[in-house]
N, C-alpha and C positions, 0 to 999 in steps of 0.2 A: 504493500500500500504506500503510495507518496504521500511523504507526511506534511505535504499540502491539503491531506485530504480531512475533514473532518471525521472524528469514528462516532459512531452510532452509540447513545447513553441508551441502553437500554433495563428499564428498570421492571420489579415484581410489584404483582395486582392481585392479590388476597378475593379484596372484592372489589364493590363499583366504588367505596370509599377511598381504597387505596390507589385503585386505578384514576381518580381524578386529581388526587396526590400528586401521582406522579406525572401526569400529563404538566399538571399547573405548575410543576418545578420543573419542568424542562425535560422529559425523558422524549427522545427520539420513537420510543418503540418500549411497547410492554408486554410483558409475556403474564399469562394466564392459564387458568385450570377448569374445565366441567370438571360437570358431577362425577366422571369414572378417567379412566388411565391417566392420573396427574399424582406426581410423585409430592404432592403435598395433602393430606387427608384433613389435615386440620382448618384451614380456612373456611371462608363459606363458600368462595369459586361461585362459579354461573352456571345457571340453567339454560339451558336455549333461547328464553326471550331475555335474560339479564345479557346473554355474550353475545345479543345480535344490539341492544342497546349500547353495549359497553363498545362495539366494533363503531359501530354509528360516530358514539361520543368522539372514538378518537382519532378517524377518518376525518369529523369537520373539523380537526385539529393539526390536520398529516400525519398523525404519530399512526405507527403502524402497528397491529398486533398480533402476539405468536402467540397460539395454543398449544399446549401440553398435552402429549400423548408419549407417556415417556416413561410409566412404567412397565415392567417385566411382564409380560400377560402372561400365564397360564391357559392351558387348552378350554378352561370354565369360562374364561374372555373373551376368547377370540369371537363368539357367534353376537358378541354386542360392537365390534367396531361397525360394520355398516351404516349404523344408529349414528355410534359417533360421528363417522366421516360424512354424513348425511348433514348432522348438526352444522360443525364445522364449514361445506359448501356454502349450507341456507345463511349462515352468520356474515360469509365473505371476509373471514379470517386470513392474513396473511401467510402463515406459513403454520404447519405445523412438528413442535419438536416432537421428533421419534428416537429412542434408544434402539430395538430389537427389528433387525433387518428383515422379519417378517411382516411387521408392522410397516416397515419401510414402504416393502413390495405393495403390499397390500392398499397403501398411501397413493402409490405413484399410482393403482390403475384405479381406484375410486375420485381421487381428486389430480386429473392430471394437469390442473392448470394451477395449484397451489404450488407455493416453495413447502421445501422440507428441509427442514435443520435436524440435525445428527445431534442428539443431546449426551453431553457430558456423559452420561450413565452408560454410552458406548462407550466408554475410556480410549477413545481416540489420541495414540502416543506416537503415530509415524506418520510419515507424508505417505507410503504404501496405503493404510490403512485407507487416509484421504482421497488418494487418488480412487479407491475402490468403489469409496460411498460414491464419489460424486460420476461413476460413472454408471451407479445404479441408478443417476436419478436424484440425488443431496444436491442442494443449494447453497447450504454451509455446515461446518461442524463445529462443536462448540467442545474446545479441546476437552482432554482430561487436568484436573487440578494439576495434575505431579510434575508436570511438564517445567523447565527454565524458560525465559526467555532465548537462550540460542537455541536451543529445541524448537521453538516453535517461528523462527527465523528460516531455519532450515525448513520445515514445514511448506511457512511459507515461499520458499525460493523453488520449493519442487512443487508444486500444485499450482494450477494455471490459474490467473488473477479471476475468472470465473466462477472458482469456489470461494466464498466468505470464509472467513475466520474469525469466529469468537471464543471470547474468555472471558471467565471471573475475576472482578476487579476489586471485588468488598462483599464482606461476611464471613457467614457460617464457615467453618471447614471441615470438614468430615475425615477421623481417622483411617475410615477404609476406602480402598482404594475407586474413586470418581462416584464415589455414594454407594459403591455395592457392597451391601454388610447386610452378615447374618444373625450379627447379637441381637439385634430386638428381638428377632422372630425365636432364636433357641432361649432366650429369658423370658419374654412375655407373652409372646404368640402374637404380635406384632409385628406385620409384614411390612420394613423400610423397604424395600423393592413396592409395594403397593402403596407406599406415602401415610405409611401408618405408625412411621418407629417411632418409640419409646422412648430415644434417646439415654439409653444406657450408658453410651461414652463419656455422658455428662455425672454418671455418679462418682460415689468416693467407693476405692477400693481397698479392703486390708488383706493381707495373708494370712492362711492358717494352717498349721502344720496338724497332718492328719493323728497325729496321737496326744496331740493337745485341741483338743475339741472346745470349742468354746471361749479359747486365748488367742484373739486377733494383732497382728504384727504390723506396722505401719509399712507398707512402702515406701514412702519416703519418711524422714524425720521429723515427722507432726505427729500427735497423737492423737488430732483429727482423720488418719487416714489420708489416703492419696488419690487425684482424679489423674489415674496413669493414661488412661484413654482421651481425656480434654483437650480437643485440637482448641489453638488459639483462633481466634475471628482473622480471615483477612483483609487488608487492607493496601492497596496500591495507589491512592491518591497522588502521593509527590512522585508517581513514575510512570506517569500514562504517557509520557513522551518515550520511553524505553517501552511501553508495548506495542505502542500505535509505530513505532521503529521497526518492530521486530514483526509487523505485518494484521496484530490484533484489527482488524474491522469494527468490532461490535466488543461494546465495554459492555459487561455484565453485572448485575449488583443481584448479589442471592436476598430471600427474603420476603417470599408470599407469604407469611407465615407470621409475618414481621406490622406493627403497626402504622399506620397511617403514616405517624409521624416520624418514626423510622424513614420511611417510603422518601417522605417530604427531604428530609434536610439532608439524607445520602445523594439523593436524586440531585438537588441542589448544589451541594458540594462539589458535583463530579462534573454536573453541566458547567458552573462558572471555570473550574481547570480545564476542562474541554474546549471549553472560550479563550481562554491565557492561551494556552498551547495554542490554538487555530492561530492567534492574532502574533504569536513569538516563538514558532516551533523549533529554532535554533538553542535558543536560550533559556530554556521555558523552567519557570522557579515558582512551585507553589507559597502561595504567602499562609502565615501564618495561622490568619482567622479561619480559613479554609480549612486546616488539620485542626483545628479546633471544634469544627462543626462535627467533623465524625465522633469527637468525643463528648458532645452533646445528645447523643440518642443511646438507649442500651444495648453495650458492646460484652464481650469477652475481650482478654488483652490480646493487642495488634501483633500480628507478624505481616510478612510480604510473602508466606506461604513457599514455595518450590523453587517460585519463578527466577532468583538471586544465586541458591543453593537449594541441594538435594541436603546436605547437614543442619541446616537453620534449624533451630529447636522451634518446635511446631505447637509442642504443648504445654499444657499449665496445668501446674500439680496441685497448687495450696485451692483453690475453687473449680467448681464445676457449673459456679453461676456469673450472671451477670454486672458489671459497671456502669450504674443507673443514676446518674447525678444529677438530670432536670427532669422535669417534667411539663405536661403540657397545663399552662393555666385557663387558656380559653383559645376559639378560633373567631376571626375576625366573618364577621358578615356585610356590614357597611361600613361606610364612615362619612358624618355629615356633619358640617355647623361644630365644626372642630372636636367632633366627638368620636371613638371609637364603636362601633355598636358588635358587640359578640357575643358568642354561643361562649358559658362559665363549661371551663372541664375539669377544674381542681381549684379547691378552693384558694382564697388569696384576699390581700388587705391592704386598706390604705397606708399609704405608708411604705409598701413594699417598692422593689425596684426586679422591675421585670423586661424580657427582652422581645421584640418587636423579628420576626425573619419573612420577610418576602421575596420571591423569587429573583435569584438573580444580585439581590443586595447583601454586604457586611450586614449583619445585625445590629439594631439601633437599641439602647436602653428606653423603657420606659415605666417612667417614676409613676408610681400611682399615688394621684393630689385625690382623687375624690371617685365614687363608686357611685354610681345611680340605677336602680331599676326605668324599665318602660315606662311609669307612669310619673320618672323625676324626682322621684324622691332620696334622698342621700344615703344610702349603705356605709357602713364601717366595715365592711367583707363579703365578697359574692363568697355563699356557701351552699348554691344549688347546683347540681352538674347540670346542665342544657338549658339553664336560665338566661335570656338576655337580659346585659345589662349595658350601661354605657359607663366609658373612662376619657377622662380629656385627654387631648394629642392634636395639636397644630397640622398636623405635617398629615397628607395624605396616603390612607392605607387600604391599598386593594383584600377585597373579597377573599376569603382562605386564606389569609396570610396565617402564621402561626403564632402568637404571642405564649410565650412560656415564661420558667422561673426556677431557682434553683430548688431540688428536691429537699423539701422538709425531712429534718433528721430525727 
């Protein structure tokens, strides 16, 4: 890719909340789940008429959108793809990801005018492999995590500029290899191939020596135990010019699964360094506030995943939870006659000093002088969640903006 070119942000769509999230912070392209083969079980995902609305919403916007078709099916699934790829046509979805090259096949003769993306959960590691997909019929592959940046350079120098290339740029990372793990399902009966895990990786672990029953051993030196399996979050913000170098097309940010406001300020983040970079791709330096934004939403601690090193320590022992420092106070709806008008999501008081983010901007402080309900009257604290209320502010604030505040301790 000429890195004259802009790459593609493309971000996760849980549901129609999240998906206008990330439309409204700048995502190129959003990828989504129906009801059945979407390797995420836990969101709400679309029905047929939410994912022919949700297509609609972000066609009159250009943003383009890829459905999920990306788990493992077993022979019990197979006699319901028709259904799906029926949905899928009627919707006028752009492309759909496929893992299992049955599914592939079966893609390319039901909908032969859609693209197909090769999803991650094929662990796509060589330019061979690439050249194969795309000569079943792939549009793009979206690599395996494990991969370097020269790995995927090479990749890119052997496959004809025809097939896309994408990667993950931010999130989750999963200790088995490009998401295929069988812990859930041998502990809980929780199929991660069916978008159902458990998330086991995330607990703590102790040893126990079989003749001592009952007497747990730290693995590591806490006596809390060890989350030996805890991959770190990743995160490549300051080096999107080293992937979009190395032929990346399509930034990917994990996280259907993940909130709104998640959605909102990763989406944001990545679009404004996608902008630095288009406008300085020689020199291109993320600033400061921008690495600040990722640690404004709940993360795990950062690494840069594979792409650097294959040795980078990946994991993190002492938790297997999250670093959750703000939260959302309210979402903005109007703003008139210098007044803020918004939806309350966590409570908050005069007096406080809370932080203003709309698309495309550094974040601005905003002091709160005075709290009013609808009908004017002066509050000491919005303490209703979905309550509108009004807060002064001079300065003009679009629609969905996100006004937050530091997490109460």
């Amino acid at each position: 890719m000429s890195i004259t070119q802009r790459p593609e942000l493309l971000s996760p769509a849980g549901d129609q909340e999240r998906l206008e999230a990330a439309v409204l912070y700048g995502a190129d392209a959003v990828y989504l789940g129906g009801k059945m083969f979407g390797m995420r079980a836990s969101p709400q995902n679309f029905d047929p008429e939410a994912l022919a609305e949700a297509v609609r919403f972000c066609h009159e916007r250009d943003v383009n959108v890829y459905l999920t078709c990306n788990t493992l099916p077993t022979n019990a699934d197979i006699d319901r793809l028709p259904e799906f790829f029926n949905m899928a046509k009627k919707s006028c979805v752009d492309a759909l990801i496929v893992a299992d090259i049955g599914v592939l096949m079966a893609a390319r003769r039901a909908c032969p005018d859609m693209d197909i993306h090769i999803s991650t959960q094929a662990g796509v590691v060589n330019y061979l492999a690439a050249n194969e997909l795309h000569a079943l019929g792939a549009n793009r592959v979206v690599l395996a995590r494990e991969l370097s940046l020269e790995d995927i350079a090479l990749i890119r120098e052997k496959t004809p500029p025809s097939l896309e290339i994408e990667a993950f740029v931010h999130g989750a990372m999963c200790m088995s290899f490009s998401g295929r793990c069988l812990i859930s399902q041998y502990l809980t009966a929780r199929d991660a191939n069916h978008g159902a895990c458990a998330q086991p990786c995330r607990w703590a672990y102790h040893l126990m020596e079989e003749k001592r029953p009952g007497q747990f051993f730290p693995v590591f030196q806490d006596s809390e135990g060890s989350y030996i399996l805890n991959a770190r979050d990743l995160s490549m913000l300051a080096h999107i010019d080293k992937l979009a170098q190395a032929g990346v097309g399509s930034f990917k940010i994990e996280g259907r699964a993940k909130s709104a406001y998640y959605v909102a300020v990763v989406t944001n983040a990545y679009r404004c360094a996608i902008d630095l970079y288009k406008k300085n791709p020689m020199s291109f330096e993320i600033p400061e506030w921008l690495v600040n934004e990722t640690r404004k939403v709940s993360h795990r601690q950062y690494s840069t995943g594979f792409y650097f090193s294959h040795h980078e320590p990946g994991q993190y022992y002492e938790s297997g939870g999250y670093v959750r420092e703000w939260d959302v106070a309210a979402i903005v709806e109007d703003w008139r006659d210098d007044m803020i008008i918004c939806s309350e999501r966590n409570r908050f008081f005069t007096g406080d000093m809370l932080e203003i983010l709309e698309p495309g901007k550094i974040p601005v402080p905003l002091p709160v002088t005075k709290i009013y309900d609808m009908d004017g009257k002066a509050l000491n604290a919005a303490r209703k969640p979905m309550e509108k209320i009004a807060v002064p502010h001079r300065n003009k604030v679009i629609k969905g903006a996100i006004i937050r505040k530091i997490k109460e301790i």
